[in-house]
C-alpha positions in Angstrom: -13.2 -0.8 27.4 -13.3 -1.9 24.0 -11.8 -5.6 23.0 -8.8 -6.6 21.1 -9.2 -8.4 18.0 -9.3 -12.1 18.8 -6.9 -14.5 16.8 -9.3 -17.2 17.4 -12.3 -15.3 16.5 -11.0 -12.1 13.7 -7.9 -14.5 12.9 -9.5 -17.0 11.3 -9.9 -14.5 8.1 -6.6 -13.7 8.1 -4.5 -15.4 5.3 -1.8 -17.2 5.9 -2.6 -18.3 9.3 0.4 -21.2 9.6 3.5 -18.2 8.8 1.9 -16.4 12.3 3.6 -16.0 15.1 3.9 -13.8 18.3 6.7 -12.5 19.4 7.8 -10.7 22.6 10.0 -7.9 22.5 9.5 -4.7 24.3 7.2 -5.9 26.9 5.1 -6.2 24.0 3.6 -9.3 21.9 4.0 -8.8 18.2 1.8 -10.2 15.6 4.9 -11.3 12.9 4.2 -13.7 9.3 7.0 -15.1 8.1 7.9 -17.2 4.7 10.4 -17.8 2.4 13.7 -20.2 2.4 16.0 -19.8 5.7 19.3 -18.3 4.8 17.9 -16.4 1.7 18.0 -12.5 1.6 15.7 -11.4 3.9 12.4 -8.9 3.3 10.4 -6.8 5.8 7.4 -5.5 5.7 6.2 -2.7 6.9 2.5 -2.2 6.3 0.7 1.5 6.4 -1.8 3.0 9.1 -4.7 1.2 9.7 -3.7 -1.9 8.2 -1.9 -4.7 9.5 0.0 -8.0 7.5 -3.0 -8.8 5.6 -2.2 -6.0 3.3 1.4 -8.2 1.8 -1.1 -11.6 1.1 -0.5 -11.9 -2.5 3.1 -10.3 -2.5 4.8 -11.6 0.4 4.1 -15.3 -1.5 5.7 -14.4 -4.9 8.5 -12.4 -2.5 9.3 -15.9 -0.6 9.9 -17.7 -3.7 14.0 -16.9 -3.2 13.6 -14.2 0.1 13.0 -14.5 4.0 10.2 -12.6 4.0 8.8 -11.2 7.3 6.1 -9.0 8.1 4.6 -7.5 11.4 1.8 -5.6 12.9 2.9 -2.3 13.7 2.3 -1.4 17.3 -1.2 -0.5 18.4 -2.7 -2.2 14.8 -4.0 -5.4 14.2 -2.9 -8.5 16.7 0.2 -6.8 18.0 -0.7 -5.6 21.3 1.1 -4.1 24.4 2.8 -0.3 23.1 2.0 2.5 24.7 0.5 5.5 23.4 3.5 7.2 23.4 4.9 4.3 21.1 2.7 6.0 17.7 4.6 8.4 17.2 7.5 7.8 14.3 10.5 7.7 15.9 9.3 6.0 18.9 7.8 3.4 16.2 11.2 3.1 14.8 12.9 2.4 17.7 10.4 -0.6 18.7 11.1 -2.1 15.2 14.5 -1.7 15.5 14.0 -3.7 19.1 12.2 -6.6 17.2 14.9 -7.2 14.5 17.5 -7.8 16.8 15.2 -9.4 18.8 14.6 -12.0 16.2 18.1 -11.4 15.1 16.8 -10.2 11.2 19.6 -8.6 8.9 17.2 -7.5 6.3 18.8 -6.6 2.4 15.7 -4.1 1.5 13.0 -3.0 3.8 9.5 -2.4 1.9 7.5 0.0 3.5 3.4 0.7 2.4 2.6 4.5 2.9 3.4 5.1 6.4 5.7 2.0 6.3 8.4 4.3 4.0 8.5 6.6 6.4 9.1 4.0 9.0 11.9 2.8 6.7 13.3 5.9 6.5 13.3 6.6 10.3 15.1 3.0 10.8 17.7 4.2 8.6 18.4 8.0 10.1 18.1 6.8 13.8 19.2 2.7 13.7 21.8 2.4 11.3 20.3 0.9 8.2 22.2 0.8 5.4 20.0 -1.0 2.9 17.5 -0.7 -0.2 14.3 0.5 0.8 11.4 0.3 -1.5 8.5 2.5 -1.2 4.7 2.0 -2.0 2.9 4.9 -2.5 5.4 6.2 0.3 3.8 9.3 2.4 6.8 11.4 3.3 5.1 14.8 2.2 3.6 16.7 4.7 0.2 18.4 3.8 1.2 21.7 2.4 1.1 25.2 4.5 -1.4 25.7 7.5 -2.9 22.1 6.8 0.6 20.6 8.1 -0.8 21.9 11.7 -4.6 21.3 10.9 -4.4 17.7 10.2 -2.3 16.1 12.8 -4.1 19.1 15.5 -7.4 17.3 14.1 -6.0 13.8 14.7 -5.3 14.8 18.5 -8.7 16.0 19.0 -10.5 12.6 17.7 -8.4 10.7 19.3 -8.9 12.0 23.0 -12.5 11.8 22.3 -13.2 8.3 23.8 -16.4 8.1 21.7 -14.9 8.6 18.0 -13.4 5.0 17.4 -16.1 3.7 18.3 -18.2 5.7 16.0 -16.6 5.5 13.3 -16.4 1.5 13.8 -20.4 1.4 14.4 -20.7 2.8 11.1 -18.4 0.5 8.9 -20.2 -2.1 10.2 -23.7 -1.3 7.7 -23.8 -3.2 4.4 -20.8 -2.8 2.2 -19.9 0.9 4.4 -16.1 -0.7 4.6 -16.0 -1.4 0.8 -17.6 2.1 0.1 -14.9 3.8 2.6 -11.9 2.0 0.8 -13.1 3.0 -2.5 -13.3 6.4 -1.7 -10.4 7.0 0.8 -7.9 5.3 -1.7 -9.0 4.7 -4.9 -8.6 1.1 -5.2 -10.7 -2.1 -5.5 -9.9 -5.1 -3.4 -10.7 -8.6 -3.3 -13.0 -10.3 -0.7 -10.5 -11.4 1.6 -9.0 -7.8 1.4 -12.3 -6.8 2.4 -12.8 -8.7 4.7 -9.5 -8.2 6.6 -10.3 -4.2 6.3 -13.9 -4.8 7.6 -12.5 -6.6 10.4 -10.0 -3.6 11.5 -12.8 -1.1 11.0 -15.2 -2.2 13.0 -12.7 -2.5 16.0 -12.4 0.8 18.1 -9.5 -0.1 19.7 -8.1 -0.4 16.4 -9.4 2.4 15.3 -8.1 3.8 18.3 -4.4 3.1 17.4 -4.6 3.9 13.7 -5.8 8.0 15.2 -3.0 7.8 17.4 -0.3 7.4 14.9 -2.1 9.5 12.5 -1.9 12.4 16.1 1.8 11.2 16.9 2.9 11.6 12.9 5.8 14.2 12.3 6.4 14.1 8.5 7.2 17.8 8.7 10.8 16.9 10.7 11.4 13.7 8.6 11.6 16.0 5.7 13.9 18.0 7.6 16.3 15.2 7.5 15.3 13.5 3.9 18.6 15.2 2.4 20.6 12.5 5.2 19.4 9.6 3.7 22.4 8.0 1.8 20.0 4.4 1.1 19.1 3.6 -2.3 15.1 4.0 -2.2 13.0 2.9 -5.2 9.6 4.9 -4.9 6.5 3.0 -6.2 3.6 5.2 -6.8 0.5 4.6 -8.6 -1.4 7.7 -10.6 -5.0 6.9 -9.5 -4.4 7.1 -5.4 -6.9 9.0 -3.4 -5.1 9.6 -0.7 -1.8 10.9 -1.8 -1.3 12.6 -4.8 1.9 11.2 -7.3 3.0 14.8 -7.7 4.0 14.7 -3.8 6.2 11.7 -4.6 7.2 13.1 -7.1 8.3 16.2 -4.9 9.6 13.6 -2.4 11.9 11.7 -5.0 13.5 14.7 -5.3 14.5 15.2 -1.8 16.2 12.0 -1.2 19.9 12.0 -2.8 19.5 8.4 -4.2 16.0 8.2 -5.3 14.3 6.7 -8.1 10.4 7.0 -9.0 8.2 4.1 -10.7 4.6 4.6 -11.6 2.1 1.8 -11.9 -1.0 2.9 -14.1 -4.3 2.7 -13.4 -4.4 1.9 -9.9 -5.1 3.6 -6.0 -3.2 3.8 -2.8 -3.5 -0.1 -2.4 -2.2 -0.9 -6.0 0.3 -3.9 -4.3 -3.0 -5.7 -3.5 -4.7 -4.8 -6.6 -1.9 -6.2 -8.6 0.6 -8.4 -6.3 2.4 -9.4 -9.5 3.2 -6.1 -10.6 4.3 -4.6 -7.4 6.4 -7.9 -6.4 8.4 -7.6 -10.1 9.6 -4.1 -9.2 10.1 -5.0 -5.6 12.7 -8.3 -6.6 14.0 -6.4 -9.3 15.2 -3.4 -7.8 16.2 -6.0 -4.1 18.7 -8.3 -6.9 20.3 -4.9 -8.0 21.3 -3.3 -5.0 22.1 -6.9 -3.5 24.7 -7.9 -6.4 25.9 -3.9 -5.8 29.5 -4.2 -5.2 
């Protein structure tokens, strides 16, 4: 049985230690940051697969400055502990984090998803009744094209019941600069040291390995496009032209699905480009949040 990540052991790298808390809800314990002024606008975040909070460290700061900003673990990642397996899949996901905002009684005025964090967004809004801005970051709402729609997430489900895979694959980001090397190539983007550190942290854990595969198995992007043409939110789509793991063209392709979509490109930069450059990504995240909040 592999071990959880420890907050008294893996925590101590994680920035911005005093905005932690955990939070029942579900029968599980959720890892949740908060920051900002109470009774300002509130923001949350919803990191991608295989990351966890870490990944909003130098936007969530620059976000609080005049927004409630709040940020959790998605289930099976990171410190949030307790979901089934059955809980990876998207709309189940959806549902959970619909079950911790009214929990922690949250009314949020834009939700800003990371990758697989958009499509979360977009679940909330088609299943749960949210009306608001949601901001994407190098969203993934495209399904691979043709047969590798079924190859990929049929290849998912075979690692993943294979006890032996997360804990491979964490053995071997444990050699010298491996996690930096993987990052690099699997998105294209340079991080800092305490980026690297967080990442180095979640790959070398199998068990959250373990629950990045099973979202990755559980992931149905084929019937979320099925329903894009529903979504009546405004969505701003953040993309960056030098991402390694999805193309701009397919957001691109996915602007034009959504009836009330706009697309902004930031140069230069991979599928990580909000913790490459916090500043930029934070401008275009408060400016699009003040218009659709002073939106009639």
């Amino acid at each position: 049985m592999s071990r959880a990540l420890d907050w008294d052991r893996e925590g101590r790298l994680w920035p911005h230690r005093e905005a932690s808390a955990f939070v029942p809800s579900g029968g599980a314990s959720w890892h949740v940051q908060r920051m900002g002024p109470p009774g300002a606008p509130q923001l949350l975040l919803l990191h991608g697969t295989g990351a966890s909070v870490h990944s909003w460290r130098d936007v969530m700061p620059l976000l609080a400055e005049d927004h409630d900003c709040i940020a959790v673990d998605l289930p099976r990642h990171a410190f949030t502990a307790g979901h089934d397996l059955s809980d990876t899949s998207l709309p189940r996901m959806a549902a959970r984090i619909a079950g911790l905002v009214r929990d922690l009684d949250l009314a949020p005025a834009a939700i800003i998803g990371h990758s697989a964090g958009a499509a979360l967004a977009i679940q909330l809004a088609l299943d749960h009744g949210y009306a608001g801005p949601i901001i994407g970051l190098n969203s993934a709402l495209r399904p691979f094209p043709g047969p590798a729609a079924q190859v990929f997430p049929a290849l998912a489900k075979a690692l993943f019941v294979n006890p032996l895979v997360p804990r491979i694959f964490s053995a071997t980001t444990t050699l010298p600069g491996e996690a930096s090397r993987f990052l690099k190539r699997s998105t294209g983007s340079r991080l800092d040291e305490t980026g690297l550190a967080c990442y180095s942290a979640l790959l070398r854990n199998p068990r959250h390995a373990k629950g990045a595969l099973a979202m990755m198995a559980n992931w149905d992007l084929p019937r979320l496009k099925a329903r894009l043409s529903e979504v009546a939110n405004p969505v701003l789509l953040v993309h960056s032209d030098k991402d390694a793991a999805i193309p701009l063209d397919w957001t691109r392709e996915a602007a034009g699905w959504l009836p009330d979509a706009s697309l902004e490109v930031m140069e230069g930069l991979g599928h990580l480009a909000h913790e490459e450059e916090p500043e930029r990504a934070a401008a275009l995240i408060r400016s699009f949040a003040r218009q659709e909040e002073s939106t009639p």
